[in-house]
MOPAC internal coordinates of N, CA, C and O (Angstrom, degrees):
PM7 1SCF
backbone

  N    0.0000 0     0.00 0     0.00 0    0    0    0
  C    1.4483 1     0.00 0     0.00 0    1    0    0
  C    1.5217 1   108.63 1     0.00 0    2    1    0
  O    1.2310 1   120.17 1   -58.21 1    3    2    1
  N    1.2728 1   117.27 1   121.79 1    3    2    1
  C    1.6234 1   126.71 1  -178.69 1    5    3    2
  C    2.1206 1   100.77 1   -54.04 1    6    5    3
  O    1.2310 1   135.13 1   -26.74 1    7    6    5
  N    0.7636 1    88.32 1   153.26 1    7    6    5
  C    1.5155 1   107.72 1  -176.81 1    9    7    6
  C    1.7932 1   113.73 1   -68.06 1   10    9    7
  O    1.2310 1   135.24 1   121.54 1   11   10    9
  N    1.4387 1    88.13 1   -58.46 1   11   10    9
  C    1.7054 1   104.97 1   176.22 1   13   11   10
  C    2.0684 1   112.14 1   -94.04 1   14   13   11
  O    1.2310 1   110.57 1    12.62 1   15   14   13
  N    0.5727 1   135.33 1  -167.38 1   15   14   13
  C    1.4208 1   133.78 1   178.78 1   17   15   14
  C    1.6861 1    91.48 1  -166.00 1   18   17   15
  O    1.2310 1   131.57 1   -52.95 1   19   18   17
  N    1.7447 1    95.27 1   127.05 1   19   18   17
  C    1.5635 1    93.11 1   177.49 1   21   19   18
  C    1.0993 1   140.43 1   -61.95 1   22   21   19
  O    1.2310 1   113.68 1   -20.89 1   23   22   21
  N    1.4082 1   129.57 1   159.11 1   23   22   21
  C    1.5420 1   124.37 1  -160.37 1   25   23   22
  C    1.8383 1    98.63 1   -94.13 1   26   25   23
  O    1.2310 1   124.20 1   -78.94 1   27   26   25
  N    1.5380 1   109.55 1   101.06 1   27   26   25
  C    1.3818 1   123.40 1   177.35 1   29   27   26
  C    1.4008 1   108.42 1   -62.61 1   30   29   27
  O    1.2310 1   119.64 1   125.53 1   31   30   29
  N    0.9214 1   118.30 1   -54.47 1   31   30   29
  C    1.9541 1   120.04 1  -174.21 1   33   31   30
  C    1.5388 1   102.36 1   -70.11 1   34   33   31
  O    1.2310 1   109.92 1  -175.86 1   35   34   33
  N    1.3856 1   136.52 1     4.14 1   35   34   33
  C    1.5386 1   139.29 1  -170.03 1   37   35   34
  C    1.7879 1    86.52 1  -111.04 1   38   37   35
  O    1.2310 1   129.26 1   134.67 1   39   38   37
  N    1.2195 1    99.77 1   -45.33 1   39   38   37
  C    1.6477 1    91.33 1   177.41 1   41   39   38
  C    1.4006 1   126.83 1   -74.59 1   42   41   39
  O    1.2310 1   121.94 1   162.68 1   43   42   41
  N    1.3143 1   113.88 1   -17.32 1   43   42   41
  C    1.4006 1   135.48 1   179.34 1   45   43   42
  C    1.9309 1   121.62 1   -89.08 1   46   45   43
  O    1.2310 1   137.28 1   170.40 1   47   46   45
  N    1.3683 1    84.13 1    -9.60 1   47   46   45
  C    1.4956 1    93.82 1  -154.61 1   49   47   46
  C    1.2847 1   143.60 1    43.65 1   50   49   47
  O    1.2310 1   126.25 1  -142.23 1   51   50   49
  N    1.5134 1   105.59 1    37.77 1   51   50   49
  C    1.5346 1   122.56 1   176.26 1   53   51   50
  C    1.4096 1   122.79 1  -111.89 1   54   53   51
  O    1.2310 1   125.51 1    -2.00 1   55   54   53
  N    1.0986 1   107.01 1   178.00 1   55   54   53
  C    1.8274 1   105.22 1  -173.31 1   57   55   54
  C    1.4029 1    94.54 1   -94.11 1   58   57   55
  O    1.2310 1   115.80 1    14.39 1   59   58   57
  N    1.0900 1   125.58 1  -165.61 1   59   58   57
  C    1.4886 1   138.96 1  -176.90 1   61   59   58
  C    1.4184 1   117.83 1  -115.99 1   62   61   59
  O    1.2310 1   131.53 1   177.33 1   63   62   61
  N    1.2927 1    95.35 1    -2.67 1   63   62   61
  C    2.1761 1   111.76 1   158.43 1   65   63   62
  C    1.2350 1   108.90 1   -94.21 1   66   65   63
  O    1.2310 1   116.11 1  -166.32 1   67   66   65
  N    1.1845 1   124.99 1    13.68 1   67   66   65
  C    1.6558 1   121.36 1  -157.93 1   69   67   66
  C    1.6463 1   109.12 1   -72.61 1   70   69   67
  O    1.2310 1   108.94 1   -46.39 1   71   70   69
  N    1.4208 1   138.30 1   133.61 1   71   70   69
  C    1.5694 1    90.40 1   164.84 1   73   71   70
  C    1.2145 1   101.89 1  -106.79 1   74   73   71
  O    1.2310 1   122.40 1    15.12 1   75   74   73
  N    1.6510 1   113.00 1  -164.88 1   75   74   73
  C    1.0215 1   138.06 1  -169.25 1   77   75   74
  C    1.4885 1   112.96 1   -41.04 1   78   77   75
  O    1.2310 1   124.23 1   122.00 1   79   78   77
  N    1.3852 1   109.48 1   -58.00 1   79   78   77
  C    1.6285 1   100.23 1  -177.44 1   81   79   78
  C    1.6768 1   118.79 1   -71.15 1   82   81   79
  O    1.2310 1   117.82 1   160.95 1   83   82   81
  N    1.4183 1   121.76 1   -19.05 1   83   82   81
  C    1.5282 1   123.47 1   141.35 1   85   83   82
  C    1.3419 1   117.88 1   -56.84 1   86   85   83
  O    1.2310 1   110.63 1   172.98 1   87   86   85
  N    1.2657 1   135.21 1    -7.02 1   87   86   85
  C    1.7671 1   119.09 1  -179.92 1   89   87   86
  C    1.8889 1    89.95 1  -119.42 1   90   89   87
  O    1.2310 1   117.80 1   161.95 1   91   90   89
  N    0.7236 1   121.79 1   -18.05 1   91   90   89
  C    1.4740 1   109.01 1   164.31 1   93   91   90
  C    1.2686 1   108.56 1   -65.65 1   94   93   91
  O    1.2310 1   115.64 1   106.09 1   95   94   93
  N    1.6063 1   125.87 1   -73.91 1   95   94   93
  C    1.4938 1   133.32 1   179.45 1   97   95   94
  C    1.3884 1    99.60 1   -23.62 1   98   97   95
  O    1.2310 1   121.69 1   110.66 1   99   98   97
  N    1.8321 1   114.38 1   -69.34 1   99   98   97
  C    1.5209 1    97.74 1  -161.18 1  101   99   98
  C    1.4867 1   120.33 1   -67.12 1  102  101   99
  O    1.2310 1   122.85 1   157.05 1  103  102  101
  N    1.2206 1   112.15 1   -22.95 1  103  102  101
  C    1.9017 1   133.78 1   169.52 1  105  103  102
  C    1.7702 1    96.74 1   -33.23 1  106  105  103
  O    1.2310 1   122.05 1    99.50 1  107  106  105
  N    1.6380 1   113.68 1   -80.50 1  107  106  105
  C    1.1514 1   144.64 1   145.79 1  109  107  106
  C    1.4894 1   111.68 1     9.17 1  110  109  107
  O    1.2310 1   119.51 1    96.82 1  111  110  109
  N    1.0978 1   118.55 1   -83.18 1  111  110  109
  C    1.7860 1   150.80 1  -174.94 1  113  111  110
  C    1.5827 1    98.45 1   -52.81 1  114  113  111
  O    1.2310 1   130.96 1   114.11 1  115  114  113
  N    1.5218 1    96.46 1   -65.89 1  115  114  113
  C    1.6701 1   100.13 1  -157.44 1  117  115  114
  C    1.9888 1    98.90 1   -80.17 1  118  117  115
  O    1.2310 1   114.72 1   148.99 1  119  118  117
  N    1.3195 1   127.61 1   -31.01 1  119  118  117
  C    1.3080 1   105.82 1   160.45 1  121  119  118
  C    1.5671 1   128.73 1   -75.66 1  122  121  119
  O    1.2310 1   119.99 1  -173.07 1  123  122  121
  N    1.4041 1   117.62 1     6.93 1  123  122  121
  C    1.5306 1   118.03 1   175.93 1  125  123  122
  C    1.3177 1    93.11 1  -100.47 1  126  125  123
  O    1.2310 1   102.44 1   169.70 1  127  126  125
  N    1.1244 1   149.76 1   -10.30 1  127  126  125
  C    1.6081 1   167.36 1   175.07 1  129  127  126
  C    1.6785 1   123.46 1   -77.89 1  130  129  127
  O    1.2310 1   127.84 1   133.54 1  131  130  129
  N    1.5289 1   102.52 1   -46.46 1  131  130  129
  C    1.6872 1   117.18 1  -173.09 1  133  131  130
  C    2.1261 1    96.90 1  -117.78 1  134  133  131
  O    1.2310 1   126.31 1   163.03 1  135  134  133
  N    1.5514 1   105.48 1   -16.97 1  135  134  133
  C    1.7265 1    70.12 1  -179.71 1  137  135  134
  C    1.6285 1   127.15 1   -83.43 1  138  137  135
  O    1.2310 1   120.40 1   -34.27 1  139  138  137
  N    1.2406 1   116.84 1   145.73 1  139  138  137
  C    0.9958 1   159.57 1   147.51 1  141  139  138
  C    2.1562 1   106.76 1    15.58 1  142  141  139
  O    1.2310 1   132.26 1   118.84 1  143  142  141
  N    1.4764 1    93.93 1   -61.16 1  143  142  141
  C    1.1516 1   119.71 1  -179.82 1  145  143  142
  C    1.7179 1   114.45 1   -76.84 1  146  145  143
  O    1.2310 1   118.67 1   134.97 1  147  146  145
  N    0.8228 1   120.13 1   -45.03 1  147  146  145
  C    1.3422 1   136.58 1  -174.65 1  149  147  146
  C    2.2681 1   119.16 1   -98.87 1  150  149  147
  O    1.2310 1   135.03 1   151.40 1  151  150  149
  N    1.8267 1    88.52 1   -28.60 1  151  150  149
  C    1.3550 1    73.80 1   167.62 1  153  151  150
  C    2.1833 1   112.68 1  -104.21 1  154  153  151
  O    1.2310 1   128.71 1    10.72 1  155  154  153
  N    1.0670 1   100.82 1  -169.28 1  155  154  153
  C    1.8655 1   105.75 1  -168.16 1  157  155  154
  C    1.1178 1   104.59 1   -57.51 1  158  157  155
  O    1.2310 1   113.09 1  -139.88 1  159  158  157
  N    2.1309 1   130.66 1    40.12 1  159  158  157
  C    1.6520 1    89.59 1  -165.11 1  161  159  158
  C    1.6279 1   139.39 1    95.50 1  162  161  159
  O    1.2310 1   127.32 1   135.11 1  163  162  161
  N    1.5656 1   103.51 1   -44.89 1  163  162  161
  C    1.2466 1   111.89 1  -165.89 1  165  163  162
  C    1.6468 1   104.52 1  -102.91 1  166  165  163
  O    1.2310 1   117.94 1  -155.18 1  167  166  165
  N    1.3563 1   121.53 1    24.82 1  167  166  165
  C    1.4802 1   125.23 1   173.49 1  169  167  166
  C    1.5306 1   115.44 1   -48.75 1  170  169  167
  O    1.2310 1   118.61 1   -26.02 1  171  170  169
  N    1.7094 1   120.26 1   153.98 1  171  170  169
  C    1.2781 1   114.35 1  -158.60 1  173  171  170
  C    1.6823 1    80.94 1  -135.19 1  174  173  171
  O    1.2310 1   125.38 1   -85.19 1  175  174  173
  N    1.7072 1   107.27 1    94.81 1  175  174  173
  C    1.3266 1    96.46 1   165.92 1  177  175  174
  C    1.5724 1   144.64 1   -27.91 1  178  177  175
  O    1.2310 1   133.93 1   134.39 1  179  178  177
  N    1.7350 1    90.66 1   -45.61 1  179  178  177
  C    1.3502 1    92.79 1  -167.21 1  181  179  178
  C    1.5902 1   125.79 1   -97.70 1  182  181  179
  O    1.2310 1   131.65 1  -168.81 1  183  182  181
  N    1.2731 1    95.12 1    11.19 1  183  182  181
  C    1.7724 1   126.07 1   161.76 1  185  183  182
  C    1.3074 1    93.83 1   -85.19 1  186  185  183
  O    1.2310 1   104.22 1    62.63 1  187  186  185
  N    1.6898 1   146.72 1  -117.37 1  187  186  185
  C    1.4512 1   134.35 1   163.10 1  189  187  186
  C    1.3624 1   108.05 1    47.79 1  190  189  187
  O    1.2310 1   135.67 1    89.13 1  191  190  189
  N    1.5185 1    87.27 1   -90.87 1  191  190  189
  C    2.0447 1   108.58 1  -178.18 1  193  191  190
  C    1.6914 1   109.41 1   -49.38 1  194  193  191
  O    1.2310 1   120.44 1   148.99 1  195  194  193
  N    1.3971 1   116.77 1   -31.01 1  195  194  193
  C    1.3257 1   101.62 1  -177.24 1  197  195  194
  C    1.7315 1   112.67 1   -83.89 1  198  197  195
  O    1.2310 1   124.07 1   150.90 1  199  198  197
  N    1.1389 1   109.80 1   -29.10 1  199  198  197
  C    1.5619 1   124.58 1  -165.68 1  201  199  198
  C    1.5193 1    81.22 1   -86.42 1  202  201  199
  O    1.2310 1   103.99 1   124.67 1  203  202  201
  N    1.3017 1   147.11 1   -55.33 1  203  202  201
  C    2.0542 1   126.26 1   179.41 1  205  203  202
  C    1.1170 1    99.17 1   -71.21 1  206  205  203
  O    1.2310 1   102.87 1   176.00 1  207  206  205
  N    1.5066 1   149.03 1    -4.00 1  207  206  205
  C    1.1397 1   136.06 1  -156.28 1  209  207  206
  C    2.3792 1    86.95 1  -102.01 1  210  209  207
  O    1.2310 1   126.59 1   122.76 1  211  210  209
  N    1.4980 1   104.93 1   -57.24 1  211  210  209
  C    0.8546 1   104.76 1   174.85 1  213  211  210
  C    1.3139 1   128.98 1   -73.13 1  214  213  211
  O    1.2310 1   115.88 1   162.70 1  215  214  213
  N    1.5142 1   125.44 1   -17.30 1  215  214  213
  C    1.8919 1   111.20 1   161.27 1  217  215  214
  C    1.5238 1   108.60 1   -79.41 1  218  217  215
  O    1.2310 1   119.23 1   172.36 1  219  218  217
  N    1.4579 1   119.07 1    -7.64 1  219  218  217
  C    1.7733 1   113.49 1   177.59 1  221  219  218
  C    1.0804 1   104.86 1   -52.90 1  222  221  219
  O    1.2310 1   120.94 1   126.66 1  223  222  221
  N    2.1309 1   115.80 1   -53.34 1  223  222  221
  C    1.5210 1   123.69 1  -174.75 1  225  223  222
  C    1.6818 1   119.50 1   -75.36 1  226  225  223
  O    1.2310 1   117.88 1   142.62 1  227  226  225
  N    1.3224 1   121.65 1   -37.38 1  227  226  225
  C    1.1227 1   139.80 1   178.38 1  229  227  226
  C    1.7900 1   108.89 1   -51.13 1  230  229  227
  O    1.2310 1   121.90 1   127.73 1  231  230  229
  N    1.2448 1   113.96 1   -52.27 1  231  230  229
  C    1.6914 1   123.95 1  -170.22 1  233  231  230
  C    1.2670 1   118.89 1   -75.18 1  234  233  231
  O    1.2310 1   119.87 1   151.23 1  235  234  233
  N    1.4017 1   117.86 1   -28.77 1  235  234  233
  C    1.5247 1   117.01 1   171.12 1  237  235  234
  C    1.5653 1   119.25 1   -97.22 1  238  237  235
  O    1.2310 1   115.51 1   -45.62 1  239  238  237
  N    1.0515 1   126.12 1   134.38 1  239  238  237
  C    1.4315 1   132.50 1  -143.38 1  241  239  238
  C    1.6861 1    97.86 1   -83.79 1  242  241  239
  O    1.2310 1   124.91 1   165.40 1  243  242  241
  N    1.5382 1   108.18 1   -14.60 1  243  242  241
  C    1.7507 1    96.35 1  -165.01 1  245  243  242
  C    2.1769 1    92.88 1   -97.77 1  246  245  243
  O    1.2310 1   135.26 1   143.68 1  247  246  245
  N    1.7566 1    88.09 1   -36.32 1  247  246  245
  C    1.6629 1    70.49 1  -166.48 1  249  247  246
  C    1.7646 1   104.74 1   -75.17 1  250  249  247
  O    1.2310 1   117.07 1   169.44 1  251  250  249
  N    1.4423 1   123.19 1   -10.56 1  251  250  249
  C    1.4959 1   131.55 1  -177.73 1  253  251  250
  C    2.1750 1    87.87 1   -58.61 1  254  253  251
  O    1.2310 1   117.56 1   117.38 1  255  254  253
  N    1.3415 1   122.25 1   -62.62 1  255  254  253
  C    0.8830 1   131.93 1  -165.44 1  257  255  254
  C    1.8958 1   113.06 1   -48.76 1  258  257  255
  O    1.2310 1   130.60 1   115.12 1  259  258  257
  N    1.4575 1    97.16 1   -64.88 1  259  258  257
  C    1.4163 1   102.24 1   168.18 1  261  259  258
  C    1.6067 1   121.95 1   -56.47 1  262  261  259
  O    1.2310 1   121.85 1   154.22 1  263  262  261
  N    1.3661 1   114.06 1   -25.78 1  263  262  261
  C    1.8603 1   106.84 1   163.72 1  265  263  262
  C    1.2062 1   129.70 1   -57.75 1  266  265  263
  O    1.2310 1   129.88 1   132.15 1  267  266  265
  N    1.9175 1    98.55 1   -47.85 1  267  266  265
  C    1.4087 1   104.11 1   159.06 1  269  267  266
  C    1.1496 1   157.09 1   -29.68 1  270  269  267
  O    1.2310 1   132.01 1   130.82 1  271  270  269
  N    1.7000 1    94.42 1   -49.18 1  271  270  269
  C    1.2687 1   117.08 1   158.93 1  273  271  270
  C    1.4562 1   148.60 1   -65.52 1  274  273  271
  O    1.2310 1   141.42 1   149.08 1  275  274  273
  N    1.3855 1    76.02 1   -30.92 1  275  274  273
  C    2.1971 1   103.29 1   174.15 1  277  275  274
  C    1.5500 1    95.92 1   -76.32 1  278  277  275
  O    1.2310 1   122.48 1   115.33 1  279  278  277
  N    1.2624 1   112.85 1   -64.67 1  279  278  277
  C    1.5338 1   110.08 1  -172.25 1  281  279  278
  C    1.7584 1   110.62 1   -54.86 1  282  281  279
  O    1.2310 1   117.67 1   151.55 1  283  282  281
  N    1.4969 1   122.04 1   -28.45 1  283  282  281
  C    1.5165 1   104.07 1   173.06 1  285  283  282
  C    1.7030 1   111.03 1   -81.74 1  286  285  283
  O    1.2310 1   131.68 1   160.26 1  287  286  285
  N    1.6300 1    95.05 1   -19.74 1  287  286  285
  C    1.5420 1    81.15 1   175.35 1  289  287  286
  C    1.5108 1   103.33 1   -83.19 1  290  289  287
  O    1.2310 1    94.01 1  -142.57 1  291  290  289
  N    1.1246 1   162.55 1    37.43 1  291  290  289
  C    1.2498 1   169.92 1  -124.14 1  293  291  290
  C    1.7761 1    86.65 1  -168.01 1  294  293  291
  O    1.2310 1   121.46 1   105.34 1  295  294  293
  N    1.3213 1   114.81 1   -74.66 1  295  294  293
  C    1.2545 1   121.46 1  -143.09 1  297  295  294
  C    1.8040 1    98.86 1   -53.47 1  298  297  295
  O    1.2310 1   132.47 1   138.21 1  299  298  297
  N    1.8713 1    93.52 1   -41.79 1  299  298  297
  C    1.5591 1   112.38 1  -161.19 1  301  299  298
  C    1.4049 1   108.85 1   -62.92 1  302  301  299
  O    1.2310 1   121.55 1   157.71 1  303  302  301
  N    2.1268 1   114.63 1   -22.29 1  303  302  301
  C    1.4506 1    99.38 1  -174.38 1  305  303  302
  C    1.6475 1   101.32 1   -91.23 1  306  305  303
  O    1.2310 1   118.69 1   165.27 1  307  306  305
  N    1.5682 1   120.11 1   -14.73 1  307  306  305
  C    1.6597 1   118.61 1  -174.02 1  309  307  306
  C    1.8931 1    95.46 1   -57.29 1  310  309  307
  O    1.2310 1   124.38 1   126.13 1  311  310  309
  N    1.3233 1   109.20 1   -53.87 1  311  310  309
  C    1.0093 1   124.70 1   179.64 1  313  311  310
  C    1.7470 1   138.37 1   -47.68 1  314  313  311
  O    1.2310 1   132.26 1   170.83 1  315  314  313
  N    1.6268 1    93.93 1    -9.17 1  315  314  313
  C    1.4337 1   110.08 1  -164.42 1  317  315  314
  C    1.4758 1   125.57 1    32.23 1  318  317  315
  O    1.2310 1   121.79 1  -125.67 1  319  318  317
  N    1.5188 1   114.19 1    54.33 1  319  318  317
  C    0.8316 1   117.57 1   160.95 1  321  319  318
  C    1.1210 1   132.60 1   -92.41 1  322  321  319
  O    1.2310 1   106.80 1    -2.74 1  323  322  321
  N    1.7131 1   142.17 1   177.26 1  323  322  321
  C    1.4728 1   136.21 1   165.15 1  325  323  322
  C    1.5725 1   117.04 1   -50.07 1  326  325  323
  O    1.2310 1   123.72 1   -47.94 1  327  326  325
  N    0.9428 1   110.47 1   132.06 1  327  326  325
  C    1.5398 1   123.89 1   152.88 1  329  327  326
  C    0.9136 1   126.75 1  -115.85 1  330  329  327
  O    1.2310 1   122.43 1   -31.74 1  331  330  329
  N    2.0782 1   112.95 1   148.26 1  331  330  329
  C    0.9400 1   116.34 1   179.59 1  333  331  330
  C    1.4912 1   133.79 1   -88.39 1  334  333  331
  O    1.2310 1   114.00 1   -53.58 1  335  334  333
  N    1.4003 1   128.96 1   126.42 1  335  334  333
  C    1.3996 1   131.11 1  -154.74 1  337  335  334
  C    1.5832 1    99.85 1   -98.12 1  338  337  335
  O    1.2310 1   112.76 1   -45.25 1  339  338  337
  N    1.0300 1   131.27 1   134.75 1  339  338  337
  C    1.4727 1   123.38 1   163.11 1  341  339  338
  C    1.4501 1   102.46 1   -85.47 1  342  341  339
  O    1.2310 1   130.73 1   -27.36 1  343  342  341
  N    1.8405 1    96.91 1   152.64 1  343  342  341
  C    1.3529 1    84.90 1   171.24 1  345  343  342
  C    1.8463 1    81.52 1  -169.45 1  346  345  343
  O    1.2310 1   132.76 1   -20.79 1  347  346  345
  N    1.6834 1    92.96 1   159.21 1  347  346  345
  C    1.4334 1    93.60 1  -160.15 1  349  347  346
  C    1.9371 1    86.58 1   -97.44 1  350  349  347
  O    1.2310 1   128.97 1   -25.25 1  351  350  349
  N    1.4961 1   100.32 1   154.75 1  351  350  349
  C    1.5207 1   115.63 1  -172.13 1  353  351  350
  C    1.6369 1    89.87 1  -129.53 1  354  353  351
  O    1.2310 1   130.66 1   -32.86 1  355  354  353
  N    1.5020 1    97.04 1   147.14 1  355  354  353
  C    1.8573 1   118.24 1  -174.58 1  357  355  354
  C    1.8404 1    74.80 1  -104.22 1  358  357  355
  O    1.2310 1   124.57 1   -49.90 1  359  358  357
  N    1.8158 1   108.83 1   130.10 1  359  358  357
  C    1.0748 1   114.64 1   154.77 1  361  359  358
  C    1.5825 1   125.43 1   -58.16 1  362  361  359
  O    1.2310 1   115.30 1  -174.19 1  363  362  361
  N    0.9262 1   126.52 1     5.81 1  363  362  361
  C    1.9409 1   125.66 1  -131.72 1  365  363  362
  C    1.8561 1    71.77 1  -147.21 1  366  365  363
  O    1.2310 1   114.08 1  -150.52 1  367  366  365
  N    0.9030 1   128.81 1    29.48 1  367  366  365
  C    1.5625 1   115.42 1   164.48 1  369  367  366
  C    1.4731 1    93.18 1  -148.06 1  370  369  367
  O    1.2310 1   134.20 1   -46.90 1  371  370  369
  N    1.5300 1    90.14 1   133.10 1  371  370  369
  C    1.8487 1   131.15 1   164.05 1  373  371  370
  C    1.0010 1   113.41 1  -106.15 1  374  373  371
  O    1.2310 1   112.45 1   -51.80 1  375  374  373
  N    1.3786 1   131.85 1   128.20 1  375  374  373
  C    1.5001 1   125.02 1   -35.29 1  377  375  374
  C    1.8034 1   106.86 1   -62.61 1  378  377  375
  O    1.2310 1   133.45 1   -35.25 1  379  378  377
  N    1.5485 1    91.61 1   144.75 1  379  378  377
  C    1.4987 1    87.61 1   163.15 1  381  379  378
  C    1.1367 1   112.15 1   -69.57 1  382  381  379
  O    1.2310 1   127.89 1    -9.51 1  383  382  381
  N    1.6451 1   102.42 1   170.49 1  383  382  381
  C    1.4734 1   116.77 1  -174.68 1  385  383  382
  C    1.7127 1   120.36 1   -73.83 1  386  385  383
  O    1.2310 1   112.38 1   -26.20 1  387  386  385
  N    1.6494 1   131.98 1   153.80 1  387  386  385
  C    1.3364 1    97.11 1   178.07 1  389  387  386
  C    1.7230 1    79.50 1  -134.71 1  390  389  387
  O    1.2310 1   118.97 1   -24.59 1  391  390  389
  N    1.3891 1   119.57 1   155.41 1  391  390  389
  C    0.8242 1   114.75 1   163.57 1  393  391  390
  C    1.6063 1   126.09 1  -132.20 1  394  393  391
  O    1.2310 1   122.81 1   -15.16 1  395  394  393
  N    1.0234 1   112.22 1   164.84 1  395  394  393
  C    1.8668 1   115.94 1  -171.51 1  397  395  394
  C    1.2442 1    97.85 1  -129.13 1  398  397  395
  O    1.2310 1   123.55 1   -19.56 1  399  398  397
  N    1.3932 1   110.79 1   160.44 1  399  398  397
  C    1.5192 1   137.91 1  -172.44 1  401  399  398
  C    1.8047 1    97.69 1   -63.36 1  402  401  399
  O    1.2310 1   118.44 1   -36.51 1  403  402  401
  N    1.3105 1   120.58 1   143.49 1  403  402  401
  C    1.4651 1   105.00 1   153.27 1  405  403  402
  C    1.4151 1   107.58 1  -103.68 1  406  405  403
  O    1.2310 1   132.58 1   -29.19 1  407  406  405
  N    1.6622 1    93.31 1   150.81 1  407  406  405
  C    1.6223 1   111.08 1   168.39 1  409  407  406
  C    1.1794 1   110.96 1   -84.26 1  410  409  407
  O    1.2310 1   120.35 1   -58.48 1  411  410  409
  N    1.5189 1   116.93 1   121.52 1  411  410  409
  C    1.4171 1    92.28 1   162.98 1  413  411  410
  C    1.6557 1   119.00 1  -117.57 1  414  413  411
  O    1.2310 1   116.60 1    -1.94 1  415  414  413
  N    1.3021 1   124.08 1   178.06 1  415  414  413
  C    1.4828 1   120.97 1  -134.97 1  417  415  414
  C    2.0531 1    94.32 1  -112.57 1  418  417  415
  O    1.2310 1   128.63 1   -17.47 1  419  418  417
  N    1.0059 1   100.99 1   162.53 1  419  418  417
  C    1.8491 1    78.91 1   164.16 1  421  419  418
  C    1.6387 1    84.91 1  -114.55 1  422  421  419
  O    1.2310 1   128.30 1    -0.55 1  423  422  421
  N    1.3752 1   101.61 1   179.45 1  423  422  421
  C    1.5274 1   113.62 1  -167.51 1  425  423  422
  C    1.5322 1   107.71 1  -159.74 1  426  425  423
  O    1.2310 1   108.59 1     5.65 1  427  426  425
  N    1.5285 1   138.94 1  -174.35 1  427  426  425
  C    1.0877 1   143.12 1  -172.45 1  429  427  426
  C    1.6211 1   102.09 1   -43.38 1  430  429  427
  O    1.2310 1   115.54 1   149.15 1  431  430  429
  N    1.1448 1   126.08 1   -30.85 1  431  430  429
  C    1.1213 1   121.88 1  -147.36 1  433  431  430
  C    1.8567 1   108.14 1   -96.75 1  434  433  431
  O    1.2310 1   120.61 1   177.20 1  435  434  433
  N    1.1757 1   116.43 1    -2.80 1  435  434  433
  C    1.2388 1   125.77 1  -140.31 1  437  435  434
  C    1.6770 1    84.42 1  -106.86 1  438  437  435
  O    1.2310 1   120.10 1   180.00 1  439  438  437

């Protein structure tokens, strides 16, 4: 799994409040702009692929949701911030358990 996950609304040229009928338009715009057929010839496949690659995720409301999420959890580990760990808890224990991230160290071996 890539580390970063690409920035869809950077390829789209939209904000990340955009809705739906703003990410179609720009969908719209930027393939009457980059295709193949319509522009001089000088089409850049692998631009294309990124702009269908990003209204595939952008247009459906569940996988738009789950990007969101990867990319803030993305942002939160660039950031070294806390994360949240799941972890299963036995009701029938006082105190519950709490747990924290471990650090780990590099060492001779690293």
């Amino acid at each position: 799994m890539s580390s970063n996950p690409p920035d869809h609304y950077a390829v789209l040229h939209v904000s990340r409040s955009a809705t739906q009928q703003e990410i179609a338009r720009a969908y719209r715009s930027l393939m009457r702009r980059h295709h193949p057929d319509l522009d001089s010839g000088e089409a850049v496949p692998a631009e294309l692929q990124r702009i269908m690659q990003a209204f595939a995720v952008l247009r459906d409301p569940g996988r738009r949701r789950a990007y969101d999420q990867e990319t803030a959890r993305a942002a939160a580990r660039e950031a070294g911030g806390p994360r949240t760990i799941p972890v299963r808890l036995d009701p029938h224990t006082d105190p519950p358990l709490r747990a924290t991230p471990v650090r780990w160290e590099s060492g001779p071996w690293a």
